[in-house]
C-alpha positions as a Markdown table, in Angstrom:
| # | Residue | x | y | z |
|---|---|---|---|---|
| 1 | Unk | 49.3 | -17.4 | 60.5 |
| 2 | Unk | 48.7 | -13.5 | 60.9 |
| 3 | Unk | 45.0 | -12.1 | 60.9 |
| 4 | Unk | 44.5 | -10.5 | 57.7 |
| 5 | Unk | 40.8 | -9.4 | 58.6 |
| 6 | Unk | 39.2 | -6.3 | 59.3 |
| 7 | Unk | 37.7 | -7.6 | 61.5 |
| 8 | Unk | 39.0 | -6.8 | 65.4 |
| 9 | Unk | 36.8 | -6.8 | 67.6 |
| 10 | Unk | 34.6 | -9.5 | 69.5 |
| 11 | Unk | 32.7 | -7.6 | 71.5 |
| 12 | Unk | 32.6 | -4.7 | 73.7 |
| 13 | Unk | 31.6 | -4.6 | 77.1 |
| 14 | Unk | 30.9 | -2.3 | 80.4 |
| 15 | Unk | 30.0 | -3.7 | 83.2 |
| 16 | Unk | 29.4 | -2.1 | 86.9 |
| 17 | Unk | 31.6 | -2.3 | 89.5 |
| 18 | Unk | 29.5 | -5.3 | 90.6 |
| 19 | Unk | 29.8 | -7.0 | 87.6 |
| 20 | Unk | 26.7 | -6.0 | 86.2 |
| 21 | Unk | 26.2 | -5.4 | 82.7 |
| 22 | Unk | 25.6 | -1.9 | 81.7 |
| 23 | Unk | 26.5 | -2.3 | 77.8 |
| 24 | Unk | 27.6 | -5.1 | 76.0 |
| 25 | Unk | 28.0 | -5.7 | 72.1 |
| 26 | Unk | 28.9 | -8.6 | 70.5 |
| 27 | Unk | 29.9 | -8.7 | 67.2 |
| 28 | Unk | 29.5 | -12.6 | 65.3 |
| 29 | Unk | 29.7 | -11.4 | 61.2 |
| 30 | Unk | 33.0 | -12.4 | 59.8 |
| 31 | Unk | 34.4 | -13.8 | 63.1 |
| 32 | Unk | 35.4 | -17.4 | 63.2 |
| 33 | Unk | 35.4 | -17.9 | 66.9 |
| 34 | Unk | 35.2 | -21.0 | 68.7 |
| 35 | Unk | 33.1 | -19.2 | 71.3 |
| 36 | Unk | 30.0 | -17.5 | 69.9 |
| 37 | Unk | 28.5 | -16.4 | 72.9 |
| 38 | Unk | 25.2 | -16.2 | 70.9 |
| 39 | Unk | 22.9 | -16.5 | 73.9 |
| 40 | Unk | 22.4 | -14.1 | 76.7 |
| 41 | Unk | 23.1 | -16.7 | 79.2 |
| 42 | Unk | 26.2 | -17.4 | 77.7 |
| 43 | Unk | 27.0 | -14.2 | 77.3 |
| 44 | Unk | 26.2 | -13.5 | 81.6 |
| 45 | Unk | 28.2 | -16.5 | 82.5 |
| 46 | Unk | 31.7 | -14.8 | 80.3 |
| 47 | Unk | 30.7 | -11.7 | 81.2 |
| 48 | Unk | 30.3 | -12.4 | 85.3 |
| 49 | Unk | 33.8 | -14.9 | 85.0 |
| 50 | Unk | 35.7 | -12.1 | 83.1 |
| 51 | Unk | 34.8 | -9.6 | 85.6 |
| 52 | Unk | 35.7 | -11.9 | 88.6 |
| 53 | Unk | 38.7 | -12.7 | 86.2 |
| 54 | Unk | 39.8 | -9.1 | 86.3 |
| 55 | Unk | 38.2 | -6.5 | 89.2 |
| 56 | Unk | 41.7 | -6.9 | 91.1 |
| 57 | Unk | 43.9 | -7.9 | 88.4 |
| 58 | Unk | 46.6 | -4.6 | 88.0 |
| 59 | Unk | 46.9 | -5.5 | 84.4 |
| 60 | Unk | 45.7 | -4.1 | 81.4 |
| 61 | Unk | 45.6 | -6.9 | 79.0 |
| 62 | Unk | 45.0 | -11.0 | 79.8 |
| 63 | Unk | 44.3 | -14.2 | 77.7 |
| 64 | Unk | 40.9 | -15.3 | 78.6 |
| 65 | Unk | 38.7 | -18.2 | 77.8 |
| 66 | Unk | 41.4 | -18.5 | 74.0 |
| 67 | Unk | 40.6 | -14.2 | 73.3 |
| 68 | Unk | 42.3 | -11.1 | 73.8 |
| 69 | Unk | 40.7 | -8.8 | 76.7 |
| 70 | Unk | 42.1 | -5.7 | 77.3 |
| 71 | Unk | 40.3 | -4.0 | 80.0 |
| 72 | Unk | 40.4 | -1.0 | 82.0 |
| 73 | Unk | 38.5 | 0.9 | 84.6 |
| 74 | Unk | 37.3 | 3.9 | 85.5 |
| 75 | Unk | 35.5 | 4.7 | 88.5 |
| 76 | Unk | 32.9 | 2.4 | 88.8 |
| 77 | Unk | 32.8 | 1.0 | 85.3 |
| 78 | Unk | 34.6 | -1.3 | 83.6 |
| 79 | Unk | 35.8 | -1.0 | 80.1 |
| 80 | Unk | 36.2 | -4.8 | 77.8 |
| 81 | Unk | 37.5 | -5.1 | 74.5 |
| 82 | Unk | 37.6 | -8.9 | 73.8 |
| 83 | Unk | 39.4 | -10.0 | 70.2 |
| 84 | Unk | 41.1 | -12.9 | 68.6 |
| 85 | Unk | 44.0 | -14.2 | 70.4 |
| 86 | Unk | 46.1 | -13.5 | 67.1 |
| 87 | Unk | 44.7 | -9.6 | 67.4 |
| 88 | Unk | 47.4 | -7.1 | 68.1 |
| 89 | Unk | 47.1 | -6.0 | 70.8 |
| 90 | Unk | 48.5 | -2.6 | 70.5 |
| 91 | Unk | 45.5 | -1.9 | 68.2 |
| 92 | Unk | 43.0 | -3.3 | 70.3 |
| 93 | Unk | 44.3 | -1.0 | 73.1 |
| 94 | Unk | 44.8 | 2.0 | 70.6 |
| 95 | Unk | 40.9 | 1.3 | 70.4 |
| 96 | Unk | 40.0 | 0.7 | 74.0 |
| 97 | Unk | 41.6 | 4.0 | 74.9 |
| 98 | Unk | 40.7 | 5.8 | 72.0 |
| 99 | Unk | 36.9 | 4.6 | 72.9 |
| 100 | Unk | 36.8 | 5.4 | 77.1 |
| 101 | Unk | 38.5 | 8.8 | 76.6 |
| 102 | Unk | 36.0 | 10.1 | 73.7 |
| 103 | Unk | 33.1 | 9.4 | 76.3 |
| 104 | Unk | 35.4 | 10.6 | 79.0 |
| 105 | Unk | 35.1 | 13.8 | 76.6 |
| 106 | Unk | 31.3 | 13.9 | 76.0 |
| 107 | Unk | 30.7 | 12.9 | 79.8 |
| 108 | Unk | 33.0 | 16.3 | 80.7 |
| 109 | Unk | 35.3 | 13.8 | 82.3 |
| 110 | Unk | 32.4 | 12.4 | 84.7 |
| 111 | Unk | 32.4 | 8.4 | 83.9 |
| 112 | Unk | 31.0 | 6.7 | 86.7 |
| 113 | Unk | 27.7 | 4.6 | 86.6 |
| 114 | Unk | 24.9 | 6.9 | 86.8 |
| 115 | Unk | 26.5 | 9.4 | 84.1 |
| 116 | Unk | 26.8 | 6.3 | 81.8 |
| 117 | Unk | 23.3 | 5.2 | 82.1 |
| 118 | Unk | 22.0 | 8.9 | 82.1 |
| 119 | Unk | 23.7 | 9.6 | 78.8 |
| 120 | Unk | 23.4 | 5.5 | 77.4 |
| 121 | Unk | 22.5 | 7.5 | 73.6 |
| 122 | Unk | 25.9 | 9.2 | 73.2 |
| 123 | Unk | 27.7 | 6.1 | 74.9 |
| 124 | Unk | 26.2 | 3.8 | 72.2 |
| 125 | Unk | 27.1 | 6.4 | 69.7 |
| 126 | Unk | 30.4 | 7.0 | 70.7 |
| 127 | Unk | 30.7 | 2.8 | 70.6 |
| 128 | Unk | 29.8 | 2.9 | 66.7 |
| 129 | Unk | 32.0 | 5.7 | 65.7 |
| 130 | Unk | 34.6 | 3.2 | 67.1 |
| 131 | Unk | 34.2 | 0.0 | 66.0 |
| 132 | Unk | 31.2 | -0.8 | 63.8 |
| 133 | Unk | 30.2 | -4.8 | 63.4 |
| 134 | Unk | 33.6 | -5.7 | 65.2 |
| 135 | Unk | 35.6 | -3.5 | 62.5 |
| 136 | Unk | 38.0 | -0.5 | 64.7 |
| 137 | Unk | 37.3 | 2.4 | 62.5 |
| 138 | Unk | 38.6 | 5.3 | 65.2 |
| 139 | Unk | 40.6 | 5.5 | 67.4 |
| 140 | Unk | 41.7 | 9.6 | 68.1 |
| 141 | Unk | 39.2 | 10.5 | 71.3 |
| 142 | Unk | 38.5 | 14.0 | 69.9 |
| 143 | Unk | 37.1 | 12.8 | 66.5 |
| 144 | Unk | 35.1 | 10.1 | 68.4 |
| 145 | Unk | 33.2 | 12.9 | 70.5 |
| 146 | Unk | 32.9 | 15.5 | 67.9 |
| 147 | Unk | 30.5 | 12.7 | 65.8 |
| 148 | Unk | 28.4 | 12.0 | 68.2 |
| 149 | Unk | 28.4 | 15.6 | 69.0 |
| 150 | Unk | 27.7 | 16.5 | 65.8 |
| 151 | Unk | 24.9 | 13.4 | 65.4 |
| 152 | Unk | 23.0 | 15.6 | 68.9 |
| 153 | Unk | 23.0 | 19.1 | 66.7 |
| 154 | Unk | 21.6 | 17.6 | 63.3 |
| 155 | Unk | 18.3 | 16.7 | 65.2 |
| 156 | Unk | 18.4 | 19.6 | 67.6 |
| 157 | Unk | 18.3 | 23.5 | 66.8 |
| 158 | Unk | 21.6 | 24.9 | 68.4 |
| 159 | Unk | 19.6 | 28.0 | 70.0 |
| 160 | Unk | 17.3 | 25.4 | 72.0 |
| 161 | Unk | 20.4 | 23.2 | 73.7 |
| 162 | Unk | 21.3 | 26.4 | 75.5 |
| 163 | Unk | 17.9 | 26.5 | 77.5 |
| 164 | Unk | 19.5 | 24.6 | 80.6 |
| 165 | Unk | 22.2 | 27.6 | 80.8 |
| 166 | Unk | 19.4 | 30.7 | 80.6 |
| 167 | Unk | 17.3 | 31.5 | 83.5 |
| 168 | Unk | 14.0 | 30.4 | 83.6 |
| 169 | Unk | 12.2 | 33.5 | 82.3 |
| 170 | Unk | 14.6 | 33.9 | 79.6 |
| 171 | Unk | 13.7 | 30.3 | 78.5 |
| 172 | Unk | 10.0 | 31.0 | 78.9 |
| 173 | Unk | 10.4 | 34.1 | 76.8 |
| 174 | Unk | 12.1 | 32.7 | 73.8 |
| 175 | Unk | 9.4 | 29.7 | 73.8 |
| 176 | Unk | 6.6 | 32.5 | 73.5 |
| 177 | Unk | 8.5 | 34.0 | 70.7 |
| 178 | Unk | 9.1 | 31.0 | 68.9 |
| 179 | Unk | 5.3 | 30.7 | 69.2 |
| 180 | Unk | 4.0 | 33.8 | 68.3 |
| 181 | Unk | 6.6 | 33.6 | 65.2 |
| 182 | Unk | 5.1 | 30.0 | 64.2 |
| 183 | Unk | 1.2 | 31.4 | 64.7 |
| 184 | Unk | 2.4 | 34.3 | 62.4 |
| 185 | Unk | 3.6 | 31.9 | 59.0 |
């Protein structure tokens, strides 16, 4: 019988290259799953056999535990998508990709650990402009990181994210103008 849902995804999952978890989403609304993995020690014990499952396997894609995991790795971090074992799996990669190289994008091509857990908001963000409640809804890298790019400027005036490229005084200098102008209204 062929999968006529919209929904793909299982969860989403990034652990260290221990096998430590440094994100992990799973996704249990419209899913009819055998495995739920609705507690967090359920969800440790898949996570830790996936990753010993995986960290020297040289393929891309595996049947595990009756699911779909495509996985891939960069650096120190490892990349899961897990989905129904009826998923295609050409979407699910299409996904996967789509997903590591919009954060590869927004990390300026710096994935490793400590960039990933220094910039966990736009990670998260970049997660939910690709699949949202287990649903893919992007998969192009470049639209990926321009909404969550865009998400960072609606909250933050433009002239103030440059600060960390002006000198020091030329940062102090606008800040006293910005006050004086705000004492003035």
């Amino acid at each position: 019988m062929t999968n006529l849902s919209l929904y793909t995804a299982n969860a989403t999952v990034m652990l260290d290259s221990e096998g430590n978890r440094l994100i992990a989403k799973y996704y249990h609304r419209g899913q009819q799953q055998s495995q739920s993995y609705k507690t967090l020690k359920d969800q440790r014990k898949f996570e830790g056999e996936l990753f010993s499952k995986t960290r020297k396997s040289s393929s891309e894609i595996i049947m595990y535990d009756g699911q779909t995991v495509l996985f891939k790795n960069v650096n120190d971090v490892y990349f899961y998508l897990i989905g129904n074992p009826e998923e295609n799996e050409l979407l699910l990669s299409s996904v996967l990709n789509g997903f590591v190289e919009g954060v590869s994008i927004l990390l300026k091509h710096n994935i490793d650990k400590r960039s990933l857990l220094d910039n966990l908001d736009m990670v998260v963000l970049a997660l939910d402009e690709a699949i949202d409640d287990g649903i893919a809804l992007e998969t192009d890298p470049n639209v990926i990181a321009s909404n969550v790019s865009k998400r960072g400027t609606d909250t933050i005036d433009v002239s103030l994210s440059n600060l960390n490229e002006q000198t020091l005084i030329d940062a102090y200098n606008q800040a006293k103008e910005r006050f004086n102008l705000a004492l003035l209204r």
